[in-house]
C-alpha positions in Angstrom: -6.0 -18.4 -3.7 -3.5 -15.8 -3.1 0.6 -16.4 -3.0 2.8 -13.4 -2.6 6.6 -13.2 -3.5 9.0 -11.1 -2.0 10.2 -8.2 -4.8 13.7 -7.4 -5.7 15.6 -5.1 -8.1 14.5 -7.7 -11.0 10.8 -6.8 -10.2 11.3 -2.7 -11.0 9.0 -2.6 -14.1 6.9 -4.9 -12.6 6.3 -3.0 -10.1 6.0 0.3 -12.0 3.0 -1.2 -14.1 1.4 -2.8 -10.9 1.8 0.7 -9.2 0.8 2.9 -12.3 -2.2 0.7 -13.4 -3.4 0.8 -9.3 -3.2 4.2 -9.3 -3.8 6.0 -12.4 -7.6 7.4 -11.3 -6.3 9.0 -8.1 -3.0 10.4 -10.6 -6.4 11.9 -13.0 -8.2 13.2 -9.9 -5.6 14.7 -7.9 -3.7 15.9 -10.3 -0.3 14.2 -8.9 0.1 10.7 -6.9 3.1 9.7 -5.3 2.1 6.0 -6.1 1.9 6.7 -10.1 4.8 7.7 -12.5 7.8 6.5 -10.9 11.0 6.2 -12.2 12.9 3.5 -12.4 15.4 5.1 -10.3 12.8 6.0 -8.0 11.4 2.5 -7.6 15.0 1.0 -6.9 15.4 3.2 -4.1 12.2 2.4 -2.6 12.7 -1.6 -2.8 15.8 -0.6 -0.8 13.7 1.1 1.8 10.5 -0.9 2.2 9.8 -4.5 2.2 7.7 -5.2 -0.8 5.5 -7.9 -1.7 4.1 -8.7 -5.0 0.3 -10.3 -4.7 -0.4 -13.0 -7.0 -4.2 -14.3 -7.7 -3.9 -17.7 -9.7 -0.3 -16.5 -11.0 -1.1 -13.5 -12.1 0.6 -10.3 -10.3 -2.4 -8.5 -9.0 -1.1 -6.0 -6.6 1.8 -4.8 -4.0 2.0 -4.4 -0.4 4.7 -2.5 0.8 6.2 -1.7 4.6 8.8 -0.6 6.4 10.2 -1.4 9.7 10.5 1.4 11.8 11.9 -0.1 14.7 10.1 -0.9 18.6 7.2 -2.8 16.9 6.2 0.5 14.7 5.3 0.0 11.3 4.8 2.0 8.3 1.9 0.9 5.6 3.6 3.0 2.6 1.1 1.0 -0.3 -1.4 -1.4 -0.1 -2.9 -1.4 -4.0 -4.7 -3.6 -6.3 -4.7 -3.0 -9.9 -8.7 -2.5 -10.8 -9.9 -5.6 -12.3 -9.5 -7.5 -9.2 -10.2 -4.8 -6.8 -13.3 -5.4 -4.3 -12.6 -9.3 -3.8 -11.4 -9.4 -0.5 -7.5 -9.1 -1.8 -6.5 -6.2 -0.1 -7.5 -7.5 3.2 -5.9 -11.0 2.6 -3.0 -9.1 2.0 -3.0 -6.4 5.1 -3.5 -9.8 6.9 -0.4 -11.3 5.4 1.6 -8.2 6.2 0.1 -8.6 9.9 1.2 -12.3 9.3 5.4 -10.9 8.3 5.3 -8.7 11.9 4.4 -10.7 14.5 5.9 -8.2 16.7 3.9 -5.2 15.4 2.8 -2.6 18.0 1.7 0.4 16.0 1.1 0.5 12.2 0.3 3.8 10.3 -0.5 4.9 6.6 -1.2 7.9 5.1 -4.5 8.2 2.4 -6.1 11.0 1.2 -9.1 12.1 3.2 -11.6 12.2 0.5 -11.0 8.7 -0.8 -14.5 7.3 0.6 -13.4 4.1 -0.3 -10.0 4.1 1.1 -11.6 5.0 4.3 -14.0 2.3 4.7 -11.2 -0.4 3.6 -9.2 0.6 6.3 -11.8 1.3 9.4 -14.5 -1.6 8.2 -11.9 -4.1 7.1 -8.5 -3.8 8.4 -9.5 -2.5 11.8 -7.5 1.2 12.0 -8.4 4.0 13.6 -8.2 7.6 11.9 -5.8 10.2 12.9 -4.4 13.6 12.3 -5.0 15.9 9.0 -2.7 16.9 7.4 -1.7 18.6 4.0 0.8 16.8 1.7 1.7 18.5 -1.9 -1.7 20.1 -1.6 -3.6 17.4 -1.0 -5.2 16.6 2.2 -4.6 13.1 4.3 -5.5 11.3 6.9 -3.1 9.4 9.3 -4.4 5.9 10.3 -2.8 3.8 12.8 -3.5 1.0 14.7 -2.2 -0.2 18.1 -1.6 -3.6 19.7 
């Protein structure tokens, strides 16, 4: 049910509204989300640094998954999001499993998410398999590191 399509420069405002719509209630809660309000400066450099996947369900774009090879099999998970109407349908983790799918020669991945997302956590640990990590503190809000090894 699910097609994805490698995103380019065409696909800024695309991406923009996939990212802002996916993360406005963590912008309204926190306060600030490095996910929501991006430029479209901003997003053009990101494209040029992570590999990003738009997430189609029946040709609609429903959500981005976004990576970046750091080199020796390591892997950073910098968004994984689905805009709210089609979140909790399994989408997310067809999608982790596509990235998983785009690195066979993955050792370690890791992500960042903030600690008090319940549902973030259980996604992660229940569905994708990752362990949690180190706390931290990042522009005043607290996250959790989650890796997982190979």
């Amino acid at each position: 049910m699910l097609t994805y399509r490698k995103a380019g420069i065409k696909d800024v405002f695309l991406l923009i509204s996939l990212y802002n719509s996916a993360f406005y209630e963590d912008y309204i809660h926190y306060g600030k989300c490095p996910g929501y309000g991006k430029s479209k400066e901003e997003m053009e450099t990101s494209i040029s640094t992570f590999s990003k996947y738009i997430i189609i369900y029946r040709s609609r774009p429903v959500g981005v998954i976004s990576f970046k090879n750091q080199g020796d099999g390591s892997y950073y998970l910098g968004c994984l999001c689905v805009i709210p109407p089609y979140q909790k349908k399994g989408i997310g983790t067809e999608a982790f499993q596509y990235m998983l799918s785009l690195c066979p020669d993955w050792k370690r991945i890791t992500l960042f998410t903030p600690v008090d997302k319940k549902e973030n956590l259980n996604f992660y640990t229940q569905k994708c398999g990752f362990a949690k990590g180190n706390i931290r503190m990042d522009q005043e809000i607290e996250v959790v590191e989650f890796y997982m090894n190979r």
